[in-house]
C-alpha positions as CSV (number, residue, x, y, z in Angstrom):
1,X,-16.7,-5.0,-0.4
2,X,-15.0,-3.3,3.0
3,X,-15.8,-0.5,4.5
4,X,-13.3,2.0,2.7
5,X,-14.7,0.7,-0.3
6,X,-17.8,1.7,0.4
7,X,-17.0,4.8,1.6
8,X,-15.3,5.4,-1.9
9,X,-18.2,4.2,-3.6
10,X,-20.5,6.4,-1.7
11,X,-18.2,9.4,-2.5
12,X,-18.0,9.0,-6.1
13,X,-21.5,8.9,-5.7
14,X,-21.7,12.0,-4.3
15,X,-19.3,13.6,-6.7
16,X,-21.3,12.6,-9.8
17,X,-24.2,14.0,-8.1
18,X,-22.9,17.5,-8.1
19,X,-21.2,16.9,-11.3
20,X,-25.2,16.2,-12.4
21,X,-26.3,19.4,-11.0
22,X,-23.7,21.5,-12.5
23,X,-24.1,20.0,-16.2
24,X,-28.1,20.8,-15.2
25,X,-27.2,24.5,-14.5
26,X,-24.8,24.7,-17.5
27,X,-27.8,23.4,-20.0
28,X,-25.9,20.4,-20.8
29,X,-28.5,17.5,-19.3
30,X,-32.3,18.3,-19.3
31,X,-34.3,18.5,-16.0
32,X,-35.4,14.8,-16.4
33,X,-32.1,13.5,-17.4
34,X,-31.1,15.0,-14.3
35,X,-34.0,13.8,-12.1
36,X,-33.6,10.0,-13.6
37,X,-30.0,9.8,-12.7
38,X,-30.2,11.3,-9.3
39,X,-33.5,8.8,-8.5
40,X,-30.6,6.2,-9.8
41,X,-28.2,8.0,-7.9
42,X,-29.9,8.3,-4.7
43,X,-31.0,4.5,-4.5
44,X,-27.3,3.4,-4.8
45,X,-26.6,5.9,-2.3
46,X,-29.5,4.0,0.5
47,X,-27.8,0.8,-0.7
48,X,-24.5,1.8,-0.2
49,X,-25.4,3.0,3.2
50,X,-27.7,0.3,4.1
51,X,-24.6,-2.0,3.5
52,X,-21.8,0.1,5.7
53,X,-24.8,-0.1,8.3
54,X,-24.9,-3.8,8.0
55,X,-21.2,-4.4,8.2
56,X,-20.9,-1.7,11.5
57,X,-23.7,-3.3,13.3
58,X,-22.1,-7.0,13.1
59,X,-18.9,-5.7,13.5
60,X,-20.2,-4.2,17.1
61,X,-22.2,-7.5,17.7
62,X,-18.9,-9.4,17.4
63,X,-19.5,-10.8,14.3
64,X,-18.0,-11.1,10.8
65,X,-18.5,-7.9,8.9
66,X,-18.2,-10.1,5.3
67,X,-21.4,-11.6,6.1
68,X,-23.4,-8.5,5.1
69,X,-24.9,-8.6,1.9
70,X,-26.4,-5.7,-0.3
71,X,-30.2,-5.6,0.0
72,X,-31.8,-5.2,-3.4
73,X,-32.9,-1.8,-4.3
74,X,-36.8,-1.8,-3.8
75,X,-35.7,-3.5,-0.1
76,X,-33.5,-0.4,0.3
77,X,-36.3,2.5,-0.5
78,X,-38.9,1.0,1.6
79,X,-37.6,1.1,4.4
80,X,-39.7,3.0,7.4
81,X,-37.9,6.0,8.9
């Protein structure tokens, strides 16, 4: 996956999010339909990131940028910040 498709990954993403909380405001999802998808929503999200991350930081170290991988969620969410 390259970078733009990330990026358009990352903004569909975000799109459904808001989609999420509107159908939430609207009374069309419950409170923890909404909070299940957005926990879903929100480790795709790190993924996604970690991933463009990935590909940036071996493009700038002069490497391949195809040679980053997607970490596996639980990787993802435990990261320190």
């Amino acid at each position: 996956m390259g970078d733009d498709e990330i990026l358009t990954r990352i903004s569909a993403l975000v799109d459904e999010e808001h989609e999420l909380r509107d159908r939430l405001t609207a009374g069309q999802v419950t409170t923890d339909e909404e909070q299940a998808r957005i926990k879903e929503l929100e480790t795709a999200l790190d993924q996604c990131w970690d991933l463009l991350r990935q590909r940036r930081a071996r493009r700038g170290a002069g490497e391949d940028p195809d040679g980053a991988a997607a970490r596996p969620a639980r990787e993802v969410e435990n990261y320190r910040q």
